[in-house]
C-alpha positions as CSV (number, residue, x, y, z in Angstrom):
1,X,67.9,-87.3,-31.7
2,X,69.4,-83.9,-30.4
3,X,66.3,-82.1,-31.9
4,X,63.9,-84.6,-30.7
5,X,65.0,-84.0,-27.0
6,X,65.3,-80.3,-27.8
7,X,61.8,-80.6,-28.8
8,X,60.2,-82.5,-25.7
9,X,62.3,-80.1,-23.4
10,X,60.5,-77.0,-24.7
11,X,57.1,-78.5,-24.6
12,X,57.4,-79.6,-21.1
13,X,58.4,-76.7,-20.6
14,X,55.3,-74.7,-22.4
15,X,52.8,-77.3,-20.7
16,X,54.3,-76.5,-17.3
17,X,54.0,-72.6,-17.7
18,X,50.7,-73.3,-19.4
19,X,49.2,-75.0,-16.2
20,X,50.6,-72.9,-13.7
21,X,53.1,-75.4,-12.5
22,X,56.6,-73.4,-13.4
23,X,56.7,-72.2,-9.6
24,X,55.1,-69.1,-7.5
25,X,51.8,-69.8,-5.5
26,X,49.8,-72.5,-6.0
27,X,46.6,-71.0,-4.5
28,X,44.9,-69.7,-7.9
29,X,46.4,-66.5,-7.9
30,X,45.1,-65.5,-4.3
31,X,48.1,-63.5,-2.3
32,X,47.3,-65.7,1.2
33,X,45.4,-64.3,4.0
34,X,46.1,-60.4,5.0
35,X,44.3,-58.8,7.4
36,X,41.4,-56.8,6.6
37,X,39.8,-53.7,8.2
38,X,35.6,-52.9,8.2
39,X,34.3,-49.6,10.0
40,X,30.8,-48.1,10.4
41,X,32.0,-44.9,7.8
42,X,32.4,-41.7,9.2
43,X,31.9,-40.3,12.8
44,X,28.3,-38.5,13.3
45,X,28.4,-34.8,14.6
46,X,30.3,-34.2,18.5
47,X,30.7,-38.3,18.4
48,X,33.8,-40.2,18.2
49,X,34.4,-43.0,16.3
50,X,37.5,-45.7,14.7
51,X,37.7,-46.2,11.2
52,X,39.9,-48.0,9.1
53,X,43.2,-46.0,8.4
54,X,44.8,-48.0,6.0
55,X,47.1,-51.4,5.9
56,X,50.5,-51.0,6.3
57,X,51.7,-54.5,5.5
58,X,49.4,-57.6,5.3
59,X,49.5,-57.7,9.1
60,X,49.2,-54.3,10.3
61,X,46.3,-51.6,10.2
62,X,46.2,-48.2,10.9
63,X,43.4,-47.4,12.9
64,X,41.9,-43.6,12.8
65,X,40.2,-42.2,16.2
66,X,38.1,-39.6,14.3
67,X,35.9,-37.1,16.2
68,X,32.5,-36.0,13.7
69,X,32.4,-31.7,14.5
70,X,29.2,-30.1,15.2
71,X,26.8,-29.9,12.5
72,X,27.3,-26.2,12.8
73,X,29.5,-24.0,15.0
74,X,32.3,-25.3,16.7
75,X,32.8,-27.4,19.5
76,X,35.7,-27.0,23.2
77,X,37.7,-29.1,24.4
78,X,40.7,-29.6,26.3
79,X,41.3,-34.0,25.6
80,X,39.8,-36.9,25.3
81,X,40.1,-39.9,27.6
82,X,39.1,-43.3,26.3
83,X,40.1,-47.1,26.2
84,X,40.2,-49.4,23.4
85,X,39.5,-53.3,24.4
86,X,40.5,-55.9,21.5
87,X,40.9,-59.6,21.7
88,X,45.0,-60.3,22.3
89,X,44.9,-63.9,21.3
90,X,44.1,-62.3,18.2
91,X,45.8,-58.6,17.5
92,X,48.7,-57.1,19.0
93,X,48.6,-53.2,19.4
94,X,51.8,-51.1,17.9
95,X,53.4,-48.5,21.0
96,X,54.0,-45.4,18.6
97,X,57.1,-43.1,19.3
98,X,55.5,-40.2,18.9
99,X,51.8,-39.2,18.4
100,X,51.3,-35.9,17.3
101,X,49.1,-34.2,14.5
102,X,45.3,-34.0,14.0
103,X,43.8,-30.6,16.3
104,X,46.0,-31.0,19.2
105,X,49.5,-29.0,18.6
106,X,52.6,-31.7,19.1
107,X,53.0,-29.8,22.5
108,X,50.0,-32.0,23.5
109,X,50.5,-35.0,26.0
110,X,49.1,-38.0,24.5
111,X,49.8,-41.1,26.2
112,X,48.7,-44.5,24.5
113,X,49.5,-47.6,26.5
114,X,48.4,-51.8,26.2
115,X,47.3,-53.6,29.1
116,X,47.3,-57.1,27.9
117,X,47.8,-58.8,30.6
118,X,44.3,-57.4,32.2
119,X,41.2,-60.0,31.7
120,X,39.9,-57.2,28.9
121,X,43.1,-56.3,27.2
122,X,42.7,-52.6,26.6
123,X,44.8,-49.7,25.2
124,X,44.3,-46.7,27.7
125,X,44.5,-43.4,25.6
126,X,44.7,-39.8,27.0
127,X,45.4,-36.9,24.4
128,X,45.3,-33.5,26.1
129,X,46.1,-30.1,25.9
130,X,48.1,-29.3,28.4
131,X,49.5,-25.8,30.8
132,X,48.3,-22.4,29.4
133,X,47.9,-23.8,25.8
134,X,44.4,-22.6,24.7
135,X,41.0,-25.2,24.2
136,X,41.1,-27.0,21.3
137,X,38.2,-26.0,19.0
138,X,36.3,-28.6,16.6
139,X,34.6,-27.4,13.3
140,X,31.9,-29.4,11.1
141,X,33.5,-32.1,9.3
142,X,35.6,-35.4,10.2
143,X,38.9,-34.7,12.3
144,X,41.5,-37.2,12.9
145,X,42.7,-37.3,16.5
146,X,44.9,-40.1,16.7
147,X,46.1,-43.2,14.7
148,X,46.5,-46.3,16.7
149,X,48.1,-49.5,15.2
150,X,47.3,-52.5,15.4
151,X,49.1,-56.3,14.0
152,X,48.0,-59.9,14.0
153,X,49.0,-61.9,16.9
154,X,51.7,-64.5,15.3
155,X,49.7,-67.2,13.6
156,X,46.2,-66.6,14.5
157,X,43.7,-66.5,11.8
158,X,40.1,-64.9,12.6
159,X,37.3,-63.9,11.5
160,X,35.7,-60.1,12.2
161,X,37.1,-59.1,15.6
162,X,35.8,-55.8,17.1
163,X,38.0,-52.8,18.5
164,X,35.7,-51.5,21.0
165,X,35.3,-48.5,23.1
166,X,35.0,-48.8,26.8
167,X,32.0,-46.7,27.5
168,X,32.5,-46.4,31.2
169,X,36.2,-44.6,30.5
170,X,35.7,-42.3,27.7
171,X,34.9,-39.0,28.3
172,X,36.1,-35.6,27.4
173,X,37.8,-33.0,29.0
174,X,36.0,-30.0,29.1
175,X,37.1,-26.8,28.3
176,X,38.5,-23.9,30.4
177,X,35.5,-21.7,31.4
178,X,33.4,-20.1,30.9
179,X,32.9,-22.3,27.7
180,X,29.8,-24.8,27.6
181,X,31.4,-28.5,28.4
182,X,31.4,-30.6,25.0
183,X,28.5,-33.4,25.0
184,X,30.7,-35.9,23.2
185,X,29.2,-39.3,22.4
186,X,31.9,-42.5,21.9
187,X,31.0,-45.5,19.6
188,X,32.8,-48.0,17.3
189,X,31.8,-50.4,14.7
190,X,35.1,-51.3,13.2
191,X,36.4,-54.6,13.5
192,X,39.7,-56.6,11.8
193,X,40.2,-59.5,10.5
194,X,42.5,-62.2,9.3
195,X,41.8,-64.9,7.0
């Protein structure tokens, strides 16, 4: 009788683990919904664009403001100026502490500030050289000027949602003279999503 019961124990057992049913997720293996980043590729030469920086958690994405250098030579400047609308129902952007790297110096001022509460919630970014510190000079090839983050609103699910340039507030600050101004052109085609 013992070995009988012995028996039936271990085959439940095996028939549970055999179907899946011994605990852990019952969504076929899936990990749930994370949230997942698309971008346009890489910026074009003297444009700006965001592209996907990488997830941090299954919530949060790095986003990479990355400025395309001239095709050939280099390119002045002294900052960039530009806002970033998203939807807030849907993502919440991440205040860094400290924004430094890419071809500013960490003397640079960078301020990076949400306005959610406007009726096109916006980040307002301003990276810029700053007192005697020379122009900043861009070569050919992609630099990264800033990393925003961004995390899903709590419990919204969604599809594609863009991060989007304001075109009537980006603009670059030229350089000192007697250097030619920068003809910088702004443009995103990244959006997140959460399903």
């Amino acid at each position: 009788m013992i070995l009988r019961s012995l028996f039936v124990l271990v085959f439940g057992v095996a028939l549970l683990a055999a179907f899946g049913c011994g605990g852990g997720s019952s969504d076929n293996g899936s990990t749930g919904p994370a949230l997942a980043c698309t971008d346009g590729g890489a910026a074009a030469a003297d444009a700006v664009t965001m592209t996907c920086g990488g997830a941090t958690d299954s919530t949060t994405e790095q986003v990479d403001v990355v400025m395309g250098g001239p095709a050939a030579g280099t390119t002045a400047l002294r900052g960039l100026n530009f806002d970033v609308t998203y939807d807030s129902t849907k993502l919440t952007f991440v205040s860094a502490t400290n924004y430094t790297g890419g071809p500013f110096p960490a003397a640079a001022l960078v301020v990076a500030t949400a306005l959610p509460n406007d009726p096109t919630p916006h980040v307002i970014v301003s990276i810029q050289q700053v007192g005697t510190d020379p122009d900043v000079v861009i070569g050919p090839g992609q630099n990264v000027m800033l990393h925003l983050t961004f995390t899903r609103t709590p419990a919204a699910t969604f599809g594609p949602t863009p991060l989007d340039f304001d075109l009537a507030t980006s603009e670059v600050t030229p350089p000192t003279a007697p250097a030619v101004p920068a003809v910088v052109t702004f443009g995103s085609a990244l959006a997140l999503s959460y399903q």
